[in-house]
MDAnalysis code that builds the backbone (N, CA, C; Angstrom):
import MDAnalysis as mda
import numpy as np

u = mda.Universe.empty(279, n_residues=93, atom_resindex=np.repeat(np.arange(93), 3), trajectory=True)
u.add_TopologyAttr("name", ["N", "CA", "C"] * 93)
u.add_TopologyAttr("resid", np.arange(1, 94))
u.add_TopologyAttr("resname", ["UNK", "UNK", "UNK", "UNK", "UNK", "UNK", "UNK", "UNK", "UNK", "UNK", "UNK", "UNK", "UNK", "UNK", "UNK", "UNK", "UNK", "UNK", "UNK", "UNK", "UNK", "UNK", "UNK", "UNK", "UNK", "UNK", "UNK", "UNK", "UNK", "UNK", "UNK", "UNK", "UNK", "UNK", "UNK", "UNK", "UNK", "UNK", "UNK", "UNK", "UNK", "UNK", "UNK", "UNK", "UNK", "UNK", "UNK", "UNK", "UNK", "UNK", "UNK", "UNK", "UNK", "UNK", "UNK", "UNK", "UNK", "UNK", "UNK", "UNK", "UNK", "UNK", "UNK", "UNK", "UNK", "UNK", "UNK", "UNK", "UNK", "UNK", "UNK", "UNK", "UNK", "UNK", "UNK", "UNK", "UNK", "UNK", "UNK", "UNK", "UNK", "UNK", "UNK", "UNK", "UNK", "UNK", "UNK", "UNK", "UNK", "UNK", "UNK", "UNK", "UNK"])
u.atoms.positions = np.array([
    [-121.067, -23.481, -20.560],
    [-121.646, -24.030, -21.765],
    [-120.719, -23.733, -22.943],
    [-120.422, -24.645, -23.636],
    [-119.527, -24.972, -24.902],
    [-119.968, -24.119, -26.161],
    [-120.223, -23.512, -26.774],
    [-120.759, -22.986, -27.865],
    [-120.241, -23.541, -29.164],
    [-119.209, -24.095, -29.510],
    [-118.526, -23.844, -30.655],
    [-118.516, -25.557, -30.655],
    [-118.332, -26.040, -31.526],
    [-117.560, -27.712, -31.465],
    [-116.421, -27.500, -32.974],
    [-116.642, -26.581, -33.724],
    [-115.876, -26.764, -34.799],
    [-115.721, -25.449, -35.217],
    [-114.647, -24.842, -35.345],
    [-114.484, -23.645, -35.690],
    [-113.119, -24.107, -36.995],
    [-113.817, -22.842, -38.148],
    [-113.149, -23.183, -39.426],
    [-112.610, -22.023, -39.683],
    [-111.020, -21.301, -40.472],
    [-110.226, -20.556, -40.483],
    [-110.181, -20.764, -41.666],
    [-110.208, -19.667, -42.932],
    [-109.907, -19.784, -43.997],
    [-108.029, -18.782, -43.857],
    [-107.507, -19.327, -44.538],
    [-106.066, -18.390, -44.152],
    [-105.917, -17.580, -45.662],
    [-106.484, -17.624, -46.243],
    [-106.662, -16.945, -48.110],
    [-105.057, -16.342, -48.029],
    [-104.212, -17.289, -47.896],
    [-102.562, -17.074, -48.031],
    [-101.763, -16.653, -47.110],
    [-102.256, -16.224, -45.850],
    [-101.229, -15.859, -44.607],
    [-100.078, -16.820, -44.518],
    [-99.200, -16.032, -44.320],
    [-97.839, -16.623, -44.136],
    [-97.172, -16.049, -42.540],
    [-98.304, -15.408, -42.259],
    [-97.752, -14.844, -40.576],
    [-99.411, -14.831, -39.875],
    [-99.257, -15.212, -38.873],
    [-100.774, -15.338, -38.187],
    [-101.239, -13.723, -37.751],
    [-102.438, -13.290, -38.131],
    [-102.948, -12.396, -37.724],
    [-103.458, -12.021, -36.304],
    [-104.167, -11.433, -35.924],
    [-105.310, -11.358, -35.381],
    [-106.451, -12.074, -35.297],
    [-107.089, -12.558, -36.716],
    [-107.953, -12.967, -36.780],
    [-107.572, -14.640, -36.259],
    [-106.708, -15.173, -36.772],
    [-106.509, -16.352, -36.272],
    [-105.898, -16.739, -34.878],
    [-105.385, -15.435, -34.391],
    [-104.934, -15.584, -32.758],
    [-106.627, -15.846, -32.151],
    [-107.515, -14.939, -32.486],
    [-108.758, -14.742, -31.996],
    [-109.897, -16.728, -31.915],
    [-109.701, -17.163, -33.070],
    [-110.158, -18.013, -33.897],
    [-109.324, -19.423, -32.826],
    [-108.212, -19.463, -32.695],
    [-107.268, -19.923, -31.417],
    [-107.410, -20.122, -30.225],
    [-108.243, -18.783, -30.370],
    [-108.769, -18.232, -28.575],
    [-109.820, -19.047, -28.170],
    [-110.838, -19.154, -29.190],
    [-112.128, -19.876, -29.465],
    [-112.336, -20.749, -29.041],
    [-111.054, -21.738, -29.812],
    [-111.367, -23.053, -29.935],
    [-110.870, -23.296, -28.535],
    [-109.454, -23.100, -27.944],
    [-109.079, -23.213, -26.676],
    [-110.591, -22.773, -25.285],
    [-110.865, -21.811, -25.443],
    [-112.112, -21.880, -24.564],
    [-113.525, -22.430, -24.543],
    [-113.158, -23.337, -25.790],
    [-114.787, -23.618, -26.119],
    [-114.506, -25.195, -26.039],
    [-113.252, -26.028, -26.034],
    [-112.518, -26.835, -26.378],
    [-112.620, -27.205, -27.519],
    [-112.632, -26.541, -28.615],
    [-113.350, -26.832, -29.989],
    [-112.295, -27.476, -30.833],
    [-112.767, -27.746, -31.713],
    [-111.803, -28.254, -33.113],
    [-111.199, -26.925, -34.109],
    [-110.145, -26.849, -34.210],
    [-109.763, -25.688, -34.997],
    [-109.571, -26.021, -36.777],
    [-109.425, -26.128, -37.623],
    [-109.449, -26.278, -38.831],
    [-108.698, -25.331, -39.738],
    [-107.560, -24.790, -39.971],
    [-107.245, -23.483, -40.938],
    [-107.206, -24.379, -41.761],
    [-107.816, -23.560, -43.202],
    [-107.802, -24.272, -44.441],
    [-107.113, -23.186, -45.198],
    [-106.551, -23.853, -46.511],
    [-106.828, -22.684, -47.660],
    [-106.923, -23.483, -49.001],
    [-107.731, -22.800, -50.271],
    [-107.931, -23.077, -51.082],
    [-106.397, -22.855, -52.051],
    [-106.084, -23.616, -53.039],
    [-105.195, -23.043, -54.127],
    [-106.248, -23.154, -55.624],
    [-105.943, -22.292, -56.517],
    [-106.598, -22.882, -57.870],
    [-106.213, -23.941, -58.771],
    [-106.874, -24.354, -59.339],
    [-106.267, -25.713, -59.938],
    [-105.812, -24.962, -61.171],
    [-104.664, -25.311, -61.405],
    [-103.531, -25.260, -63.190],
    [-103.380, -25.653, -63.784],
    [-103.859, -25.410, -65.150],
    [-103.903, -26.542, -66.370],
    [-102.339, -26.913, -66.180],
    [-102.263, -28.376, -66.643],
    [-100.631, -28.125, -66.226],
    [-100.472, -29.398, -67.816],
    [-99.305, -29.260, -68.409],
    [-99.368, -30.004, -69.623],
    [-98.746, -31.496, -69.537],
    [-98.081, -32.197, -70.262],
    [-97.787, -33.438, -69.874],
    [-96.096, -32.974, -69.877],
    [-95.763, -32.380, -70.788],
    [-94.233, -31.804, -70.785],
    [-93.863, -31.517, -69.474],
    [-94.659, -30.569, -68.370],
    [-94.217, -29.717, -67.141],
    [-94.243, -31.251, -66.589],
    [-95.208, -32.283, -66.585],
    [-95.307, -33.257, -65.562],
    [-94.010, -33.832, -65.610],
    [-93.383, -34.128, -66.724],
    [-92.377, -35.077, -67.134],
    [-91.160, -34.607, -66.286],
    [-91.152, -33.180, -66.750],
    [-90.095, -32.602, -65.848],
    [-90.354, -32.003, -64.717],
    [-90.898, -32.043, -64.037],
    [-91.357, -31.597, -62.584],
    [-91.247, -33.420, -61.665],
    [-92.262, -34.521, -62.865],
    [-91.566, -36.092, -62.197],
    [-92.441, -35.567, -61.216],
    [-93.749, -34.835, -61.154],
    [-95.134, -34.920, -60.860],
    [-96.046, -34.174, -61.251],
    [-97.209, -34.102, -60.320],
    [-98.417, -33.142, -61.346],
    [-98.169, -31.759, -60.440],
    [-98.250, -30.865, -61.176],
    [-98.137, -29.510, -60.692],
    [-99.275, -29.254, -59.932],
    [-100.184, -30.070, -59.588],
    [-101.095, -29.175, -58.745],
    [-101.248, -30.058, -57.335],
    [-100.674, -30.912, -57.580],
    [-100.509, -31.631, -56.243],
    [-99.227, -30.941, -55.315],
    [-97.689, -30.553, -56.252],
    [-96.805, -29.677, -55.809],
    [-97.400, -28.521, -55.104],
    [-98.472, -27.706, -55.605],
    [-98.445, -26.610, -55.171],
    [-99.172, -26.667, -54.020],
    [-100.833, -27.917, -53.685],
    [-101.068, -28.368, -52.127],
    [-100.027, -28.627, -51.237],
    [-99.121, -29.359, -51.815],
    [-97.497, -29.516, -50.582],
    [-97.462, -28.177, -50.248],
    [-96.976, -27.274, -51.182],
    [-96.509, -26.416, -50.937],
    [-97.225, -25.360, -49.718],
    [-98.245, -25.467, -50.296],
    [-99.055, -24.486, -49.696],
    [-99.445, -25.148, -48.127],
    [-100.017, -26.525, -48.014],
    [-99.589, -27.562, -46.556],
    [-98.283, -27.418, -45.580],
    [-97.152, -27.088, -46.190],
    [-96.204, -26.910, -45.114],
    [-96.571, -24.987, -44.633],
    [-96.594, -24.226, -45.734],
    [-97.274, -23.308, -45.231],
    [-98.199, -23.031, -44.144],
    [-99.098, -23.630, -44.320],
    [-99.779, -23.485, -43.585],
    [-99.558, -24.465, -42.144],
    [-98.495, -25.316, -42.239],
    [-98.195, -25.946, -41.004],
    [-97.772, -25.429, -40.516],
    [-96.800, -24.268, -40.903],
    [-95.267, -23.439, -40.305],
    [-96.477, -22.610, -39.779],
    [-97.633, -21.998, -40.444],
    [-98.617, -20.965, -40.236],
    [-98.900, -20.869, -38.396],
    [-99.618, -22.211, -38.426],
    [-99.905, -22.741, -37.079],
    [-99.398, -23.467, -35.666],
    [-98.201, -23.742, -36.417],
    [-97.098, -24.491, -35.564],
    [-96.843, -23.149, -34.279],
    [-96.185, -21.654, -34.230],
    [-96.181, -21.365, -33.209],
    [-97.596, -21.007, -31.842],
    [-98.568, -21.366, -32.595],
    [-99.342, -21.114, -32.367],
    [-100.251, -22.378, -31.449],
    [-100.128, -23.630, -31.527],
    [-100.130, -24.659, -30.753],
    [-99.767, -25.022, -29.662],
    [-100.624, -24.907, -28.801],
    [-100.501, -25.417, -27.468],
    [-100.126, -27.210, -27.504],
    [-99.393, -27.106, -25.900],
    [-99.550, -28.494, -25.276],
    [-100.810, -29.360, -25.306],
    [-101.818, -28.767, -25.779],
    [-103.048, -29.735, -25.193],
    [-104.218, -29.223, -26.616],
    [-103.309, -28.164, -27.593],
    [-104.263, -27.829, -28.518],
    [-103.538, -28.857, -29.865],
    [-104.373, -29.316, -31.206],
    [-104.803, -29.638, -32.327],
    [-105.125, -28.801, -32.942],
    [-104.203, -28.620, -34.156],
    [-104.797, -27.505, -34.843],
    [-104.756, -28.001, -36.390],
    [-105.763, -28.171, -36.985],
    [-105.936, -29.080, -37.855],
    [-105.455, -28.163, -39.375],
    [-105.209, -28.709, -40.262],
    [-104.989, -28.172, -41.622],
    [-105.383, -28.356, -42.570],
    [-105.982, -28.022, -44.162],
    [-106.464, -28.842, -44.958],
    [-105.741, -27.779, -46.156],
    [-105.825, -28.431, -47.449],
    [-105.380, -27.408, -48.703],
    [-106.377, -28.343, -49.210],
    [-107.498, -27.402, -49.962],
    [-108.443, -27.671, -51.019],
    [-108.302, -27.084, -52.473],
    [-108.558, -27.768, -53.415],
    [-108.263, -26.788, -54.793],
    [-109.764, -26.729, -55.012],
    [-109.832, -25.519, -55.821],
    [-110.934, -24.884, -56.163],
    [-110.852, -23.272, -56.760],
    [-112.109, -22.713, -56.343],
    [-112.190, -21.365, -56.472],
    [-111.959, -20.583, -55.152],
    [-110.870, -19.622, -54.759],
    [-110.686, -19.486, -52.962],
    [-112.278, -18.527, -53.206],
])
């Protein structure tokens, strides 16, 4: 019996996989579940000057940023037959 169908990983900034997300890995692989690591960034007032010279909005830069992060996060960690999903949300983490 399956227990899990969706299991959600907050990564609140890991840049090296823990424990907790080897575990969270483990889960989804035995449960065949959906894996999800997310992380929040805060949103930055950002002015029209920084946009001009940045040639975008600073808070969309810093979801990239934080998205390849968290791809590199999970990438060794992916199996042949596993999905390991990603999201960057802005908010309050």
């Amino acid at each position: 019996m399956k227990r899990f169908k969706n299991i959600l990983y907050f990564a609140d900034g890991a840049t090296e996989p823990g424990p907790a997300l080897h575990r969270a890995v483990a889960l989804a692989r035995t449960n065949e579940a959906r894996l999800t690591v997310i992380d929040v960034v805060e949103e930055q007032p950002s002015s029209a000057e920084i946009e001009s010279d940045l040639g975008s909005d600073l808070n969309a830069i810093l979801r990239e940023h934080r998205r390849r992060g968290l791809e590199q996060l999970v990438e060794p960690l992916n199996g042949p037959d596993d999905i390991i999903y990603t999201q960057v949300l802005t908010g309050t983490p």
